[in-house]
MDTraj code that builds the backbone (N, CA, C; nanometers):
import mdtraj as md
import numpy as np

residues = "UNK UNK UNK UNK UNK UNK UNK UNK UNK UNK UNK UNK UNK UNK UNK UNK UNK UNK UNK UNK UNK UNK UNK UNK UNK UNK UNK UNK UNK UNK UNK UNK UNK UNK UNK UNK UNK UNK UNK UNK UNK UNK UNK UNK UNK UNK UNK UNK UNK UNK UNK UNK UNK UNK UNK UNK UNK UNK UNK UNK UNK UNK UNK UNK UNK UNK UNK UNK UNK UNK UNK UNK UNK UNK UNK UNK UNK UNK UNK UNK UNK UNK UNK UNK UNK UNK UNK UNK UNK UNK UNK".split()
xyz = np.array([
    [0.5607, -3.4317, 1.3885],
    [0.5691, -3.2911, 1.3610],
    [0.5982, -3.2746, 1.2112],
    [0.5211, -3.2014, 1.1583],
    [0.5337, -3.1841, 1.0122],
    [0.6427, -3.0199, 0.9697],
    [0.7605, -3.0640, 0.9061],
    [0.8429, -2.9084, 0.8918],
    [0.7831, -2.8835, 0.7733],
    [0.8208, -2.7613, 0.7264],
    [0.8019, -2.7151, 0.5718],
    [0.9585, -2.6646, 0.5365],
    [0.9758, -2.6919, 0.3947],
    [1.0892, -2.6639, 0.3624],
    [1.0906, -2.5122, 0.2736],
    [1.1600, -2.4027, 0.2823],
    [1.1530, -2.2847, 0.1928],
    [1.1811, -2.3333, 0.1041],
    [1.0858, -2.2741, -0.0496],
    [1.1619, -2.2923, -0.1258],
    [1.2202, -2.1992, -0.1914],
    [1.2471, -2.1833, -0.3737],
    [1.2918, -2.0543, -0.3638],
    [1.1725, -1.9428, -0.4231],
    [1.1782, -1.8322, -0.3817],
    [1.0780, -1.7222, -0.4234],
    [0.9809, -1.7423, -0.3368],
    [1.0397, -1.8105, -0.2040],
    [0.9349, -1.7745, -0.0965],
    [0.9870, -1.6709, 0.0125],
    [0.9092, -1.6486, 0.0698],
    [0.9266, -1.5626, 0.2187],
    [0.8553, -1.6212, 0.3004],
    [0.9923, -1.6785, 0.3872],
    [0.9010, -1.7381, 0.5188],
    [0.8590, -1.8126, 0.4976],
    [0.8660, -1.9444, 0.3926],
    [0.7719, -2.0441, 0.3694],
    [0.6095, -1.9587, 0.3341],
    [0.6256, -1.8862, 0.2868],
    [0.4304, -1.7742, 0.2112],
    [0.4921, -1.8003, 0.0898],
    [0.4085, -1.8214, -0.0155],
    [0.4188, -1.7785, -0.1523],
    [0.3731, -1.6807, -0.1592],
    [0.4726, -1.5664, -0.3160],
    [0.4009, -1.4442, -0.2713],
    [0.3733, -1.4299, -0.4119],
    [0.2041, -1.3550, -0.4535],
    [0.1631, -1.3562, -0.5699],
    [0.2447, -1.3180, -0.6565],
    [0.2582, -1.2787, -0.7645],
    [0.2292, -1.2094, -0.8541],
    [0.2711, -1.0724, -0.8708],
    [0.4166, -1.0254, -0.9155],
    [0.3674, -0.8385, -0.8904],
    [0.3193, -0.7664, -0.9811],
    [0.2827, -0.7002, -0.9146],
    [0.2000, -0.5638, -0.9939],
    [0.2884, -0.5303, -1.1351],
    [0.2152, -0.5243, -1.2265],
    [0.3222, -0.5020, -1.3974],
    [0.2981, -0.3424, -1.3971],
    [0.3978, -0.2426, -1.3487],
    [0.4220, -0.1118, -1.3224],
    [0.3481, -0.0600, -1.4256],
    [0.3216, -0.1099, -1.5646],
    [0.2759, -0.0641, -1.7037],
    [0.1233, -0.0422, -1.6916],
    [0.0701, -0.1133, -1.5895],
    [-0.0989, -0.0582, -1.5387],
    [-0.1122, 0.0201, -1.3970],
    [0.0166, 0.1184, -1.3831],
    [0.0257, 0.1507, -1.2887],
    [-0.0984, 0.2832, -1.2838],
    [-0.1030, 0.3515, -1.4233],
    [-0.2648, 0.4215, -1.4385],
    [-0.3703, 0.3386, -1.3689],
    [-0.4009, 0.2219, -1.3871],
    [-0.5183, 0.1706, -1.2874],
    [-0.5437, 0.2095, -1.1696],
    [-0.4012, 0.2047, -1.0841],
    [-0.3945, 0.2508, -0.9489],
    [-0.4655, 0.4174, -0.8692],
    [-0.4110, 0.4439, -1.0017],
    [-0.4637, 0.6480, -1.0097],
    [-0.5827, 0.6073, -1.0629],
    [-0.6605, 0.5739, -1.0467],
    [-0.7812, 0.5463, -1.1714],
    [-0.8957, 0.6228, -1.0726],
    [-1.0104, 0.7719, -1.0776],
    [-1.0798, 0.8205, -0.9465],
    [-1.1619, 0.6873, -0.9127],
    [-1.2427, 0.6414, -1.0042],
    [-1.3208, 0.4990, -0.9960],
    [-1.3135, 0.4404, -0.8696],
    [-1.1443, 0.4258, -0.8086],
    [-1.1409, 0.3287, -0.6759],
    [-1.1377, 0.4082, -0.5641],
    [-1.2231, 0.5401, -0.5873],
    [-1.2384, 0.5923, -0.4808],
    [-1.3611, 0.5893, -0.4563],
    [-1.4388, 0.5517, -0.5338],
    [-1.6055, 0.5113, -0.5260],
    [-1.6224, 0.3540, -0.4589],
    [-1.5022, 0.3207, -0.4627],
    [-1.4948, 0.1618, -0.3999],
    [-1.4983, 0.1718, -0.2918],
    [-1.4192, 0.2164, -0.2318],
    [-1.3503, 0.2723, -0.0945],
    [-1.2373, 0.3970, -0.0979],
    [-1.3484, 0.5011, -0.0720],
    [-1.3079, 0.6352, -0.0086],
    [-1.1631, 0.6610, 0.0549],
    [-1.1027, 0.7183, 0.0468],
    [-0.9850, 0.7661, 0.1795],
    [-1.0514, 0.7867, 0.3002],
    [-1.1429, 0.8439, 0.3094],
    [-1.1906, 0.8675, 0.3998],
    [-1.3151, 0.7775, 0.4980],
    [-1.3073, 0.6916, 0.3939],
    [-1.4058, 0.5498, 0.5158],
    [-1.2834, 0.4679, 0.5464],
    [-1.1562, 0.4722, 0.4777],
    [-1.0086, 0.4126, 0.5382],
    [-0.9659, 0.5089, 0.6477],
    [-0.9448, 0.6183, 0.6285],
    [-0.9117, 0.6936, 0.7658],
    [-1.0563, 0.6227, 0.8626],
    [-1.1727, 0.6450, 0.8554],
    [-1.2626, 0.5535, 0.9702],
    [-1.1837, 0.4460, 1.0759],
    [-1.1838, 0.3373, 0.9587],
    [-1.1311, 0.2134, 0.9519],
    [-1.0561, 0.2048, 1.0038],
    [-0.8928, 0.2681, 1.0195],
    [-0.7906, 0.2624, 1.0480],
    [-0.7924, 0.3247, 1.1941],
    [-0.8929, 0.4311, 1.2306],
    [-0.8847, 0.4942, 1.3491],
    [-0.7663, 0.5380, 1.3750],
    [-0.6763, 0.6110, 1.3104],
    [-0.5673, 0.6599, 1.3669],
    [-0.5394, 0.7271, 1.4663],
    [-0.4416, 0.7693, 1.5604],
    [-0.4969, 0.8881, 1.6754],
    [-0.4537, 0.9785, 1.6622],
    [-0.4448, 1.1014, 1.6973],
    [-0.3896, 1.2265, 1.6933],
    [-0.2539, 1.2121, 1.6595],
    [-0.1506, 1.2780, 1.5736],
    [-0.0022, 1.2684, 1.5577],
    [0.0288, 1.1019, 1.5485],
    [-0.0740, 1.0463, 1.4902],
    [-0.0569, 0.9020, 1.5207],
    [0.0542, 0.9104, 1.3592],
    [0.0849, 0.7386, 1.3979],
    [0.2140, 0.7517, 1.2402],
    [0.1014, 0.5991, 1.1480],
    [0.1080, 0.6067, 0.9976],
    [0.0389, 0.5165, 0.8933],
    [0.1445, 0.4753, 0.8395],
    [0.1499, 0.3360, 0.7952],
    [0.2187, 0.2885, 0.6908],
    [0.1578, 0.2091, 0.5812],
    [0.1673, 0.2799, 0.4788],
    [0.1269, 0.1741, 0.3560],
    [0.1815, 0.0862, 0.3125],
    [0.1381, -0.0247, 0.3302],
    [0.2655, -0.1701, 0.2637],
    [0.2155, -0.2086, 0.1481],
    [0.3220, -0.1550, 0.0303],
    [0.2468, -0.1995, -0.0984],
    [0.2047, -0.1181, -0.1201],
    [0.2342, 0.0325, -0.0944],
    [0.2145, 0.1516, -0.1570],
    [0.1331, 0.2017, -0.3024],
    [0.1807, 0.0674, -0.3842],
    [0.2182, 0.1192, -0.5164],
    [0.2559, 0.2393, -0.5587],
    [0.1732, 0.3195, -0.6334],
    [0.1880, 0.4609, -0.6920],
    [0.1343, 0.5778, -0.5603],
    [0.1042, 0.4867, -0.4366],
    [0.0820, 0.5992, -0.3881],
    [-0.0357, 0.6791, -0.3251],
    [-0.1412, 0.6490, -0.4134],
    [-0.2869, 0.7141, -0.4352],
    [-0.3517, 0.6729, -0.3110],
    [-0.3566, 0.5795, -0.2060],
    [-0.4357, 0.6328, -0.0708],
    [-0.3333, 0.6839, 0.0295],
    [-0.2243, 0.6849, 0.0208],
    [-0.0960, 0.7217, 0.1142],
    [-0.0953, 0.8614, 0.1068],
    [-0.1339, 0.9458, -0.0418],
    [-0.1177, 1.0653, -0.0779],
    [-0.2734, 1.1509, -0.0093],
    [-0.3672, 1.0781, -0.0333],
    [-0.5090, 1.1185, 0.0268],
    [-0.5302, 1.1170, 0.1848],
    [-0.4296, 1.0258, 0.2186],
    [-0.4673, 1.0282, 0.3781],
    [-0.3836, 1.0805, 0.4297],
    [-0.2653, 1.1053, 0.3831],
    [-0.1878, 1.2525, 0.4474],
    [-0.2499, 1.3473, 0.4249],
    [-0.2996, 1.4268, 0.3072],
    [-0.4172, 1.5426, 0.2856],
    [-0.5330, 1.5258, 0.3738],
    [-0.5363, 1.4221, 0.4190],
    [-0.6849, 1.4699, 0.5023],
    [-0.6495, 1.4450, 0.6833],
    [-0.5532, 1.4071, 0.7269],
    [-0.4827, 1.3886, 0.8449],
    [-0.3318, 1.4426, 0.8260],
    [-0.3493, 1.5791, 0.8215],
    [-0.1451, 1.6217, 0.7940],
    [-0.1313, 1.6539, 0.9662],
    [-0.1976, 1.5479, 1.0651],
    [-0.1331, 1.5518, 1.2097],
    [-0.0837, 1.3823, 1.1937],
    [-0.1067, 1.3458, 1.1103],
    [-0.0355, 1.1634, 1.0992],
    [0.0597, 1.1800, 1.0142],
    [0.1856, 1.0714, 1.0212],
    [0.3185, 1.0634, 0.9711],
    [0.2472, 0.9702, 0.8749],
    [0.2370, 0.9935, 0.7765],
    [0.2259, 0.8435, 0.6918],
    [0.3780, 0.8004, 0.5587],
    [0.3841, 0.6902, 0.5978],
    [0.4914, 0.6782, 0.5125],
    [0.4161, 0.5372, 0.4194],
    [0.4592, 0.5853, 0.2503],
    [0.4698, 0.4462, 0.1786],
    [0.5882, 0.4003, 0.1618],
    [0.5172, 0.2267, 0.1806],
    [0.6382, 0.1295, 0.0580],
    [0.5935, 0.0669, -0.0115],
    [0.6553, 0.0317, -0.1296],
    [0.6583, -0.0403, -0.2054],
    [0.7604, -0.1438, -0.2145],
    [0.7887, -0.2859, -0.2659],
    [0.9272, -0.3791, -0.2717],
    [0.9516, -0.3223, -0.4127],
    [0.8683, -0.2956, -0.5057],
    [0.8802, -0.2410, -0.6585],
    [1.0045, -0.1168, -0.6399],
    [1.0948, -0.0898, -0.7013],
    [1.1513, 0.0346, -0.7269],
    [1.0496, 0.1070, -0.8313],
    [0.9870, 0.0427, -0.9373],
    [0.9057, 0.0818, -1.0068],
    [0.7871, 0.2072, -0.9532],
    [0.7720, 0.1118, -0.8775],
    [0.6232, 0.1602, -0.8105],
    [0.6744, 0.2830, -0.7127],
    [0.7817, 0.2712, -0.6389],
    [0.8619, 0.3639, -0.5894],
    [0.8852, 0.5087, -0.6634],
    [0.9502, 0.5153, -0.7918],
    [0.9709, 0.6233, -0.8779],
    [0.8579, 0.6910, -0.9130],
    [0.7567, 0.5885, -0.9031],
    [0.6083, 0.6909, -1.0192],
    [0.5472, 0.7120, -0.8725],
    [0.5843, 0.6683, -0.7337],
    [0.5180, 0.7464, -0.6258],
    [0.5798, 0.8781, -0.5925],
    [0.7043, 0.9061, -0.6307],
    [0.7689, 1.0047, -0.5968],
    [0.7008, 1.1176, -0.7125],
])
top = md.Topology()
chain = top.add_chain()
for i, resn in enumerate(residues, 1):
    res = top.add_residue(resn, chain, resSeq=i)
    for name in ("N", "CA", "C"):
        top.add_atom(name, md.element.get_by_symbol(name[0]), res)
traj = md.Trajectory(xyz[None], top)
């Protein structure tokens, strides 16, 4: 049986990338990544149901959490972020 040992700056034995540098947090707002993928081919996607509840993990600033409550205000959607950063400029 092979264990793995945590090390440190892991979770769970996952390495976790890289975070987001809050200072390109304009990228995130950028309209461009809505030509990528829509809010609204993610509401598709996600199939939510009526009064159903969304969570964004990794929120960042916000920008599909804010669009898919505007277009489903019968879904609870809540963001997070682990950033406080990313937290403040979502508020």
């Amino acid at each position: 049986m092979n264990h793995h040992l945590h090390e440190p700056g892991d979770r769970h034995g996952a390495r976790q990338p890289e975070r987001f540098d809050p200072q390109r947090a304009a990228h995130l707002d950028d309209p461009a990544r809505f030509k990528y993928l829509p809010p609204s081919e993610v509401v598709r996607m996600l199939d939510v149901p009526p009064a159903g509840k969304l969570v964004d993990f990794g929120a960042g600033t916000g920008t599909y959490a804010i669009e898919l409550a505007r277009m489903r205000p019968d879904v609870e959607v809540t963001a997070l972020d682990e950033q406080p950063e990313m937290l403040n400029l979502l508020r």
